[in-house]
N, C-alpha and C positions, 0 to 999 in steps of 0.2 A: 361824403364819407366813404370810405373805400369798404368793400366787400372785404371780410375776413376768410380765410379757406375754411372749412370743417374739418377739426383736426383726425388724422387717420390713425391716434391712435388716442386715447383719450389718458391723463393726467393721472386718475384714479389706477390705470393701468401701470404706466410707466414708473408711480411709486410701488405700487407690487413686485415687478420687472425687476427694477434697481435693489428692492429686498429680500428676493429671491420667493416670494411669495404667491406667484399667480399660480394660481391650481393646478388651470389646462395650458400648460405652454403652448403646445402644440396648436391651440387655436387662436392665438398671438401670433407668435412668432411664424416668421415666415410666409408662403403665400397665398392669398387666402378671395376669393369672389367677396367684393361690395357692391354696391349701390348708391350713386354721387350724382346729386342734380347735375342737369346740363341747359343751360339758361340760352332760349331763347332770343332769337336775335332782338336787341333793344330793349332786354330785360336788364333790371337793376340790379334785381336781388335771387335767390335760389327759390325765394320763394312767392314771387311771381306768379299768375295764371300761367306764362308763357315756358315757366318752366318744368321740366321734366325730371324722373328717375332713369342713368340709365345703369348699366354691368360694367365694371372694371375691376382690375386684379390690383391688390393693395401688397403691397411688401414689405415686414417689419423685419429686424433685426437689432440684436444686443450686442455691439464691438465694442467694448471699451479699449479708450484711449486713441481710436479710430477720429480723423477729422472728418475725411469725406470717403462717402460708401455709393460706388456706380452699382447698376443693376446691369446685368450683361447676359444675352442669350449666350447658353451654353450650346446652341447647333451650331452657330456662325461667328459669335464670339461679338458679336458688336454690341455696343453700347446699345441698351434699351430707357434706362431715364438715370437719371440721379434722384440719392434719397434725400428728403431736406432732415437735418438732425433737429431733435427734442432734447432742448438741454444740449451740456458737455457732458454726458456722461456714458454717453456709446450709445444713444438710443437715436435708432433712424426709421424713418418709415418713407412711402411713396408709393403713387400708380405707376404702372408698368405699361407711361402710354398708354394708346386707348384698346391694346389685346385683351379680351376677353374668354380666351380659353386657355388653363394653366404649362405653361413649359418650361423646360430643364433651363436653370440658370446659376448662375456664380456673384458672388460680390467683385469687386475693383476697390480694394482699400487703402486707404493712404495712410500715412501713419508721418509721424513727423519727420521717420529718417528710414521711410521703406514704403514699396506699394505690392503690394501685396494681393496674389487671388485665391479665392480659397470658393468650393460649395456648400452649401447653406445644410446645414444636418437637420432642421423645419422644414425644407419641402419634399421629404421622403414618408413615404409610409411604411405602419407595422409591418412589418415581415414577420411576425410570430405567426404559426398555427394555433388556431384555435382547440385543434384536436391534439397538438403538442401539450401544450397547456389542461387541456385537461388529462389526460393521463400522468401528469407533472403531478397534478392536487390530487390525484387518485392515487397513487403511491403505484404506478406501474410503468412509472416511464424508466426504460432501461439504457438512454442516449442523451438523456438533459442537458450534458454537454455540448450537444452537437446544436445549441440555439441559446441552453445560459451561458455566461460568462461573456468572454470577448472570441467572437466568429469574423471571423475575415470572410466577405458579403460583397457580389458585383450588384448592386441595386441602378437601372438603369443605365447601361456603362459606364458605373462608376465605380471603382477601387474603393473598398472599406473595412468597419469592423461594429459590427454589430455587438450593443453589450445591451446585456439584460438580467435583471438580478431579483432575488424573491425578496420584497420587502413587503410585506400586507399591512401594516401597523403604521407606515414611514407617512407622514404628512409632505411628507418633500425628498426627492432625491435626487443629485446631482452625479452625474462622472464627471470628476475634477483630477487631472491629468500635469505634468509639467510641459503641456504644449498650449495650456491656456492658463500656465501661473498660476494651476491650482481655484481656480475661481469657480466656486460653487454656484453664482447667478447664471454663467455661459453656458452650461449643456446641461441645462433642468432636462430629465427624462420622461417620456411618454409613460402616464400610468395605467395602467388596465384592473380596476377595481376587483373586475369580479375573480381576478387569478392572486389579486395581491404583487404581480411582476410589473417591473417598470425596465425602460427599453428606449434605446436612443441608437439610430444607426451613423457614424462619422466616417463621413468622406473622404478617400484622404489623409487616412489617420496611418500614421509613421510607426512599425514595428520597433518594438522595444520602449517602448512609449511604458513611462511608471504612470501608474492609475489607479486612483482608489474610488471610492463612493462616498461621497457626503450626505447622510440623511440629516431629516431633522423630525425629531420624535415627533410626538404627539406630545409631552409638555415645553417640546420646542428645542430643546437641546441638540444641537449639532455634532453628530461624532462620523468619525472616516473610519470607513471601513474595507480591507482587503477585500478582492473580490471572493468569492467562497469556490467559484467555478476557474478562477484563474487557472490558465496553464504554465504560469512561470511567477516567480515572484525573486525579489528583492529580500538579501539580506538584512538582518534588524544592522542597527537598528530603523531603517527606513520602512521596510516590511512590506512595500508597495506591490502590487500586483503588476504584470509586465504584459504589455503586446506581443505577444509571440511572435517571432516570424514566417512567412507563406515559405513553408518547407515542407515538400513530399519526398518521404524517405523510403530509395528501392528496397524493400526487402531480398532476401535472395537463402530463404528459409523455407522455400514453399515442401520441400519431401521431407523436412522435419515435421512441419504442421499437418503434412496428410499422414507419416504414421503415425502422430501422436494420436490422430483420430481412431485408431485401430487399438491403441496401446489400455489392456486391460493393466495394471498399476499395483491392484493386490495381489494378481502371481507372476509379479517381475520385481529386479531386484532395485531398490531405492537408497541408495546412498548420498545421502547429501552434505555437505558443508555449508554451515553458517558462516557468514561476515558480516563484521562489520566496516563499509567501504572506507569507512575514516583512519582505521587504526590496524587494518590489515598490512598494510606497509604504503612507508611515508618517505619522503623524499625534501631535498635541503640537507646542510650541514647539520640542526639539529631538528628533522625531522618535523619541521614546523609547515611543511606541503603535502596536501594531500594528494594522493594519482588522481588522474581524470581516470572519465571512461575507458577514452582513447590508449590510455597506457596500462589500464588496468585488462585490456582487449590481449596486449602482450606480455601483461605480467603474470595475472589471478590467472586465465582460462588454461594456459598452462598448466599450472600445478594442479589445476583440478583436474586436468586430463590424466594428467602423472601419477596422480595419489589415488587415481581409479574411481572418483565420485561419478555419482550419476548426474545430480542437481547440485545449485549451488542454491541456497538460500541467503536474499539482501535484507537487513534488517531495513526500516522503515527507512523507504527516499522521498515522503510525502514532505513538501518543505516543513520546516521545524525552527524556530528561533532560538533556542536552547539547546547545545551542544550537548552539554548532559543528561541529558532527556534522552539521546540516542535515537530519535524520530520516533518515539513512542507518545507526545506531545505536539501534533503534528497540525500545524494553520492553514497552512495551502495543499486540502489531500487530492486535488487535482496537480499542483504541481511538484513536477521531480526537483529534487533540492538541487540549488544553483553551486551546490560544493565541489559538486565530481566532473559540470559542465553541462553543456544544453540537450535538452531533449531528445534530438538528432543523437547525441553521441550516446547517450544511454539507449536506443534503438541500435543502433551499431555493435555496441556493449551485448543486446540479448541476442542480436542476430547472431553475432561471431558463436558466441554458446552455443546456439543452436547447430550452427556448421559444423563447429569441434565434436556435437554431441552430448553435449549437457545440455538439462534442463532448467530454467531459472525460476523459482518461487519467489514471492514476495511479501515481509509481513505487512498485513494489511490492520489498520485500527479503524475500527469502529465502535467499541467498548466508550469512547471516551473522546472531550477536548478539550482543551485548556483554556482560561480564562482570559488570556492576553487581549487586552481590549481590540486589537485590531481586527481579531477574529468574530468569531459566531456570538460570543456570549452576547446573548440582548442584542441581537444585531438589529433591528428598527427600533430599539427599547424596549421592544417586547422580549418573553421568550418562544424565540420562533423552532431553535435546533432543538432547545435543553426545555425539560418542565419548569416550572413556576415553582411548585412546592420542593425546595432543598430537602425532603424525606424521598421526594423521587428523583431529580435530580442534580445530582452532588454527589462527587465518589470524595468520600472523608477519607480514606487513605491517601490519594494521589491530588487532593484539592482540585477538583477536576469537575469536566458536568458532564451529564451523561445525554445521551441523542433520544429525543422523545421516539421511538420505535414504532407509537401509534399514531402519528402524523403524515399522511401522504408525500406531504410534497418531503421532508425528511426521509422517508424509504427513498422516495425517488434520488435524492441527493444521494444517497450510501450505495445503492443499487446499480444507480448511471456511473458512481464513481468506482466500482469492483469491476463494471464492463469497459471504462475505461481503461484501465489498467491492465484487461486483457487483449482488449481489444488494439488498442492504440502502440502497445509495447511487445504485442505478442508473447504476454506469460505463462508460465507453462500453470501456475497455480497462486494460491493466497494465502495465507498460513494467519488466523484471525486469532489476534491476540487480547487474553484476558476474557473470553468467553462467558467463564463462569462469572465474571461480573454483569454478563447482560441477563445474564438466567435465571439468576435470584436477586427478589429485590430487598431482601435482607442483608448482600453478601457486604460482610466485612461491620456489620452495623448493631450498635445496641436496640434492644425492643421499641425504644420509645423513637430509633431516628430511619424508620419505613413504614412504608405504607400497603397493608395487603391487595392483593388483588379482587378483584369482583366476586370470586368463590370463597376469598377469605383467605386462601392461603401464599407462599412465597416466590410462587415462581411466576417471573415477568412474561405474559401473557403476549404482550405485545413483541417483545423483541424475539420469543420464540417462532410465531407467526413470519416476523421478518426473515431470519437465518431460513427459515423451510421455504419460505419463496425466495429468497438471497440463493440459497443454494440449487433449489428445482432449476430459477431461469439459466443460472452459471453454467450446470452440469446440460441444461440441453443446447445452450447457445455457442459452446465451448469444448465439444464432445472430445477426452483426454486428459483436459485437466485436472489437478487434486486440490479439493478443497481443506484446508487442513485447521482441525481446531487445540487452540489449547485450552484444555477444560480438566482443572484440576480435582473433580469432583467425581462421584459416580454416579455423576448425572447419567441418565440410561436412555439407549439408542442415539446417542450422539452419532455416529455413524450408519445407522439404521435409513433407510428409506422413507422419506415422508410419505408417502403412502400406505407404511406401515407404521406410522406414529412417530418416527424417528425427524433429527435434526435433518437428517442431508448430508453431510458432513462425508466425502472419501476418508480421510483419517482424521485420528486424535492424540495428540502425545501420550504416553504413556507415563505421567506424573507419578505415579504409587509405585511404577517400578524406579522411575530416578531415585525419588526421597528413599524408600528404602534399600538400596543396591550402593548407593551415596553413603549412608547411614553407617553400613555392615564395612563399607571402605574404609571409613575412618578411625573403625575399631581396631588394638592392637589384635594379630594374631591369635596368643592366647586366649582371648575372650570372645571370638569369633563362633565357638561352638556355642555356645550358648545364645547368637544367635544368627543362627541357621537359615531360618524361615525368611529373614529378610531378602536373601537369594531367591528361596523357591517359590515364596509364597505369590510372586507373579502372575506362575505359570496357571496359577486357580482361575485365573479373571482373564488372561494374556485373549484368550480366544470370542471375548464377550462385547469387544469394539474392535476398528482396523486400526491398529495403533502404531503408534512411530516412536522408536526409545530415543529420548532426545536429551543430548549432554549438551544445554544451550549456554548461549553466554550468562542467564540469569543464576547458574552456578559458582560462576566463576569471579561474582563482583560483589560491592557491597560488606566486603570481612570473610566472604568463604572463601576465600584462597580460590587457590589456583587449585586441578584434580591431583598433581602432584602432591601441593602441600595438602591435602586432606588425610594423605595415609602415611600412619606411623612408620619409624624405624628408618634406617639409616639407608644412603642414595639406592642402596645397590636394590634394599627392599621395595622402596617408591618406584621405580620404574618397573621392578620384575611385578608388582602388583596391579600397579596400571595395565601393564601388558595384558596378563592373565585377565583382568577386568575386562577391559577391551573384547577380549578373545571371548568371554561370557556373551559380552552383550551382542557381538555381530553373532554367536550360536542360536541366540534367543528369540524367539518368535516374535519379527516384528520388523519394521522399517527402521535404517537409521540413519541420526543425525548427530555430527559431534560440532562442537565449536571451534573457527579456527583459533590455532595455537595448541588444542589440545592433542591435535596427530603428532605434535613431536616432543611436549610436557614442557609448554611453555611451565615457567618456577614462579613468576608471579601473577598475582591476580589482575585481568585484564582493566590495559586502562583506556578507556576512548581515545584520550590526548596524545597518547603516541603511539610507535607503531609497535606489532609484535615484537619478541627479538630475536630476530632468524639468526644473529651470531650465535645461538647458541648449536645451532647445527654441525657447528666447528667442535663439534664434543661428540663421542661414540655415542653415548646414554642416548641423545635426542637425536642422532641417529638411526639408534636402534630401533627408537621408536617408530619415526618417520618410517624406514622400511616394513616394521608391523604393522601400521596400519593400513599402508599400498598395499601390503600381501594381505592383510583382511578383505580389503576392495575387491580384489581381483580374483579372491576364493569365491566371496559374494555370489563376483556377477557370470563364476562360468560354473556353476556347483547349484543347479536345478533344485536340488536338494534343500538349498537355503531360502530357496522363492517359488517357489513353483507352488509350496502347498501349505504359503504363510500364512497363510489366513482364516484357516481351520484346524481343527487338534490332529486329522489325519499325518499333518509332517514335523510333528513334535513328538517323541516319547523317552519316558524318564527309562536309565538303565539305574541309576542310584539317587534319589534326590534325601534320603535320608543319615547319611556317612557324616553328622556332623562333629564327631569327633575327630575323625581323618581330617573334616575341614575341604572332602573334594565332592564333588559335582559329576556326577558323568551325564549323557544321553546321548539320543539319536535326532537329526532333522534328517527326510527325508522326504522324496516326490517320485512316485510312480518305484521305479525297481531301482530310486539312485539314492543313497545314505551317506551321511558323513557321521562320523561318531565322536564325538568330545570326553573330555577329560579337563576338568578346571581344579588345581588343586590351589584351596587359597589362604596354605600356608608356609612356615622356609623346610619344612619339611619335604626329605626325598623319601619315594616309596617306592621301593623295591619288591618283585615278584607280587606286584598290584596286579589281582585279576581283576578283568574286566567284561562285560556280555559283547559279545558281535553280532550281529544279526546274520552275517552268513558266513561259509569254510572258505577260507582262502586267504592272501597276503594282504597286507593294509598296509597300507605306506603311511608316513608319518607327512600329510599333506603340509600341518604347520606345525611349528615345535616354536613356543614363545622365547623356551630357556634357549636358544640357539644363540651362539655367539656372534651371530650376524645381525641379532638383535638387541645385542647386552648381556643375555643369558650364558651362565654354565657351561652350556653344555651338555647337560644331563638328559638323558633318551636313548634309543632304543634302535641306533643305528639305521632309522631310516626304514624301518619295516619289522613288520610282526605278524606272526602265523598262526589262524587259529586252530584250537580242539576243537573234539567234537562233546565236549565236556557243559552241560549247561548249564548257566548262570545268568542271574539278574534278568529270568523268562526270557531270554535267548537259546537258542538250540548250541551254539559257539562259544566260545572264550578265549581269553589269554591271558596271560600273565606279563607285568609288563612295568616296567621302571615310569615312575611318576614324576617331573621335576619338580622343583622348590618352587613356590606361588608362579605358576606357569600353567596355561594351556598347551595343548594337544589337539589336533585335531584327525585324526584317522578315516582314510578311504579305503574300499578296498579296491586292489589291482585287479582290474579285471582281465587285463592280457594274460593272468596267471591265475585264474581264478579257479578253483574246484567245483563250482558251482554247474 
C-alpha cells in the first residue's frame, strides 16, 4: 500500500481559506518553517523507529483560477519546486525543496491563456510602528497619513503600497481592488488586535488602482468601504478609493513660506475672495465643464491679483458625491476632489498663488459626515467615527453624524488630516466650518434630543478640548498660518489663547455684524432711521474677538437673493447702496471676505451648476462696481491706517455714530500718526454744507468718492479736496463743511505734502 504524503495544508483550513474565514491569514498564507519526517533508508512508513523530524519551509497560496503555481527564488529567478494544488479552487501549497532558511520569492502562474509573475503579499512583514500606532489610539498622532491609508513602500527591494485601515470591531477585512476582480478571499489583511488596524503590504501594485475594503461585521454582514485615509477617490457613483500615483511635486514657493513665517496677520491687511471652483467660471457651449487647476492657474489667479485680494478662499475640495452639497458633505477628507484634476495640479494651483502673492485658505469640515454607506458611518458596524446614541451623534438639521471628538484615534484622523492639508498643499490656513455646532451639544435641538455633559451643562466638552489642541499643534507646527472659525454665537474667547481659556482660533467671522448690516440693507430708506443701531451697534463687540466680516456664499443661496437684490428701490439705488455698503464694511474694524460675484452685483442668486455671469460686465453698473471694489483693495492694502491697528479700539473712532436721522455714519481708522476719515451716507439724499470733525489742519483729498461716475455715481462731491477750520467739532480740534452724496461713501485723507500741521 503506498505511503500517502501529509497534507501541507490541512482541509479544515482550505474550507476557512475558500470562505474567507481564517483568522490569522498571515500564518497560512505564504512562507512559513515546518517539520516533515524524513524516513530512513528502508523505512516503510514516517513512522518507523528509522524515521526522523527534520526543518523545511512550506509555501501556501490562494490564486484562483490559477492551474499551476512554480515557487521561484527572487535573487536568481530559478525555479525552486512546484506547488501541488488542493482542490480546483486556487489553493496550492509545497516545500521549497529542502532550504531551510526563509528567502525573497515570486510565484510562476499559469492561467489558461497567460503565465504570469507576480510576489507573494504573505511573505512580507508589518511595517507599522508600534509607537505610530500608539499615538494613533492616543489622539496625538499628527501624520497618520503618512502609514494609514495606501503608502507607496520599498519593502525589501521591492516596489509597493502599503494599506492600512482602523477597523477595531471588523471580524474580517479584506482590500479588494479591480486587480484581483474585487475578491474579498485574496488580500485578507494582517490584524493587530491590540490597535484595532489591519494592514497588508502589495507588491507590485499598479497606481491608480480602484480599492475599497471589504469588512465583515461581527454579525457577519459584509459591506465595502472607501478608504477614510485615501488620497484620491473615484467619482459616485463608483465612489472607490484610488492608488495615487509615486509623484513628488517641486515646490518653488520657498520665500513665500519663510515670510509667511514672520507675517503677524492681525496688523496686516486681509482681503480675501471666496469661490466656489465649480461655478466660478465654466467652459463648453453651455457651460457644462468645469476649469481645471491648470486653467484656473491662468484664469482665477489673475483676477485675484487685479481686484487687489490678498487670499483667495476654496470652498470644500475634500471629495464629496453630492454636487449640491458644495463639499460641505465630504467622503474622502484626505482626498482633493477628482473635479478640478489630480493632486499634482492642485499643488501647482497653490504654488502659482503663492508666486503671484496670494494666499490660499481652505474650508475645512469637521463639524460633520454624511451618511453615504461607503463612508465612515458604522464603518466595521460599529460606531467607530460618530457616537452610538443619535442624542449625540446626529445633526437633525443636516441628517448628518457628528465625529466622536473624545475618541483618540478620531482626533488623530481630524488632526493628521488639518496637517495634511497644510502640510502636503502648502496652505496658508483652514477656515472650520459650522463651529458652533461642535460646541454645543444642544445646538439646533429640542430638550428631549441631547444629552448633557458631565457637569450638567451644554457645551461639548470633548470637541472643545479637541479645537484647543487642533489649534495649539497648527499654530506651532505651521508658524503664519490663520486658523479661522465660523461661530455664529457669542461663544467667548473663540480667538483667545488657550492658555488663557480660549479656543485658539487666529480669527472668527464676524456673524452679528453680517445678519445685522444685511438686515438694515434690505430696509427701504425711509425706515432706515429707525433702525440705526444695526450699523453701529457692531462697533460694541467688533474689538472683543479677531474677526473677519464675511459676505459668504451662505448669503447669497437658498431664497436670499443675490446682495443686489436684497436692497430696495430702483437699479440706480441697488448699486449706489451696495457701493456705500461696501465702502462701510472695508472702513470697519475687521478683516474681509466677500463672495465671488458680489465685486461686481452679480443680480441672481448663485448657482453651483453654472458659472457666474461675467457678461454682465459689458454694463457700466457692474463696472462700476468691479472698479469699487479694486479701489477698496488697494486703499486697504497701502492705508496703514486700515490694518495696522485692527485689532484693537486704538484705530477705530466714532466722529458721529448717532445721526440717524440724516441716515449718515461718519468716523476715523487710524495707526500711529496715519487717518482716513469716512462718511457713509445711507440714504438718496444729498447733503450740503455737512460739517464734519477732522482730526487735524490741513487739505484732505477725497481718497474715494463712491458716487463717482467712474463708479455709477453722480457725481456728487467736493472737487477732490477739502480744507479744514480751526472750528471744533464732533471732539475734534478741526472741521469742515462739506457736500455729502446720495447713498455713497467718502473717504478723506489728509495731504500731507500740504499739510499745516
Amino acid at each position: 500500500m503506498p505511503i500517502m504524503p501529509i497534507p501541507l495544508i490541512a482541509p479544515s483550513d482550505i474550507e476557512a481559506l475558500l470562505a474567507a474565514n481564517y483568522v490569522d491569514i498571515f500564518a497560512l498564507l505564504g512562507m512559513h518553517p515546518i517539520e516533515v519526517a524524513s524516513m530512513a533508508k528502508g523505512s516503510k512508513t514516517p513512522k518507523t523507529p528509522g524515521a526522523s523530524m527534520v526543518k523545511r519551509l512550506v509555501v501556501r497560496c490562494f490564486l484562483p483560477g490559477a492551474q499551476r503555481v512554480e515557487l521561484i527564488a527572487a535573487q536568481d529567478g530559478r525555479k525552486v519546486a512546484e506547488l501541488t494544488p488542493y482542490g480546483d479552487q486556487g489553493v496550492f501549497a509545497g516545500l521549497a525543496g529542502r532550504r531551510v532558511n526563509p528567502f525573497a520569492y515570486r510565484f510562476r502562474v499559469h492561467y489558461p491563456f497567460s503565465v504570469e509573475e507576480r510576489s507573494d503579499p504573505y511573505q512580507y512583514a508589518s511595517q507599522l510602528s508600534e509607537e505610530a500606532l500608539y499615538l494613533f489610539s492616543e489622539g496625538r498622532q499628527e501624520q497618520a497619513y503618512r502609514f494609514m491609508g495606501a503608502n507607496w513602500r520599498e519593502v525589501d527591494g521591492v516596489n509597493g503600497v502599503q494599506f492600512c485601515v482602523w477597523a477595531p470591531n471588523a471580524k474580517r477585512v479584506s482590500l479588494v481592488h479591480d486587480g484581483i476582480d474585487w475578491d474579498g478571499r485574496r488580500q485578507v489583511m494582517r490584524h493587530h488586535p491590540a490597535n484595532g488596524v489591519w494592514e497588508i503590504f502589495i507588491p507590485e501594485m499598479k497606481a491608480l488602482t480602484h480599492y475599497k475594503y471589504e469588512i465583515v461585521t461581527q454579525e457577519g454582514e459584509r459591506v465595502l468601504k472607501a478608504d477614510p485615509f485615501g488620497r484620491a477617490m473615484q467619482g459616485a457613483p463608483g465612489n472607490a478609493s484610488i492608488v495615487p500615483p509615486q509623484l513628488d511635486y517641486a515646490w518653488q514657493d520657498k520665500s513665500w513660506l519663510a515670510k509667511r513665517v514672520k507675517q503677524a496677520w492681525h496688523a496686516e491687511p486681509v482681503s480675501i475672495y471666496e469661490v466656489h471652483l465649480g461655478s466660478w467660471r465654466r467652459q463648453g457651449e453651455s457651460g457644462e465643464h468645469y476649469l481645471s487647476y491648470i486653467q484656473l492657474i491662468d484664469e482665477l489667479i489673475p483676477y485675484v491679483v487685479e481686484m487687489g485680494y490678498t487670499h483667495v478662499q476654496l470652498m470644500p475640495l475634500s471629495e464629496y458625491p453630492f454636487d449640491g452639497s458644495w463639499g460641505y458633505q465630504p467622503v474622502g477628507l484626505y482626498a482633493p476632489t477628482h473635479r478640478f484634476g489630480q493632486p499634482h495640479e492642485l499643488k501647482a494651483f497653490v504654488d502659482a498663488c503663492h508666486q503671484a502673492g496670494i494666499g490660499v485658505i481652505l474650508d475645512w469640515v469637521a463639524a460633520h459626515f454624511p451618511k453615504d454607506p461607503h463612508g465612515l458611518m458604522r464603518f466595521d458596524g460599529s460606531c467607530l467615527y460618530e457616537h452610538q446614541d443619535p442624542r449625540q451623534g446626529e445633526h437633525p438639521d443636516w441628517d448628518t453624524l457628528i465625529y466622536n471628538y473624545g475618541r483618540g484615534e478620531v482626533q488623530s484622523y481630524l488632526l493628521s488630516n488639518a496637517h495634511y492639508w497644510l502640510q502636503e498643499f502648502h496652505l496658508d490656513g483652514l477656515r472650520l466650518d459650522a463651529v458652533s455646532s461642535m460646541l454645543y451639544l444642544d445646538y439646533s435641538r429640542e430638550p428631549h434630543q441631547w444629552l448633557p455633559n458631565v457637569h450638567g451643562g451644554r457645551e461639548n466638552l470633548d470637541a472643545i478640548a479637541f479645537l484647543q489642541d487642533l489649534n495649539t499643534r497648527l499654530y506651532q507646527g505651521f508658524p503664519g498660518i490663520m486658523m479661522i472659525a465660523e461661530e455664529s454665537t457669542a461663544w467667548p474667547g473663540v480667538t483667545k489663547r488657550v492658555e488663557e481659556g480660549g479656543l485658539g482660533f487666529g480669527f472668527k467671522w464676524n456673524m452679528g455684524w453680517m445678519n445685522d448690516s444685511l438686515s438694515y440693507l434690505s430696509r427701504d430708506p425711509i425706515y432706515r432711521s429707525h433702525h440705526h443701531n444695526e450699523l453701529t451697534f457692531s462697533l460694541m463687540y467688533c474689538f472683543t474677538e479677531q474677526f473677519i466680516l464675511a459676505l459668504s456664499h451662505d448669503e447669497v443661496v437658498h431664497g436670499k437673493g443675490s446682495l443686489l437684490h436684497k436692497i430696495p428701490g430702483d437699479d440706480w439705488q441697488k448699486f449706489a447702496t451696495l457701493r456705500a455698503y461696501l465702502g462701510f464694511m472695508w472702513g470697519h474694524p475687521g478683516k474681509k471676505l466677500l463672495f465671488m460675484g458680489d465685486d461686481f452685483a452679480q443680480r441672481d442668486e448663485w448657482d453651483h451648476q453654472r458659472s457666474l455671469d461675467w457678461h454682465l460686465l459689458a454694463y457700466a453698473p457692474h463696472q462700476g462696481m468691479q472698479h469699487w471694489v479694486k479701489d477698496l483693495n488697494n486703499l486697504y492694502r497701502q492705508s496703514v491706517a486700515l490694518y495696522g491697528d485692527d485689532h484693537h479700539g486704538e484705530g477705530f473712532r466714532w466722529l458721529d455714530c448717532d445721526n440717524a436721522s440724516a441716515g449718515v455714519l461718519s468716523f476715523i481708522r487710524q495707526s500711529g500718526n496715519k487717518q482716513l476719515v469716512f462718511i457713509v451716507n445711507m440714504t438718496p439724499e444729498v447733503y450740503r454744507e455737512f460739517r464734519i470733525g477732522l482730526p487735524r489742519p490741513g487739505d484732505y483729498r477725497e481718497r474715494l468718492n463712491s458716487d463717482s461716475h467712474y463708479y455709477g455715481g453722480s457725481d456728487v462731491g467736493n472737487q477732490g479736496m477739502i480744507h479744514s477750520e480751526p472750528l471744533a467739532y464732533q471732539g475734534q480740534a478741526q472741521s469742515a463743511c462739506i457736500s455729502v452724496p446720495p447713498l455713497a461713501c467718502l473717504v478723506l485723507e489728509l495731504d500731507e505734502s500740504v499739510s499745516c500741521d
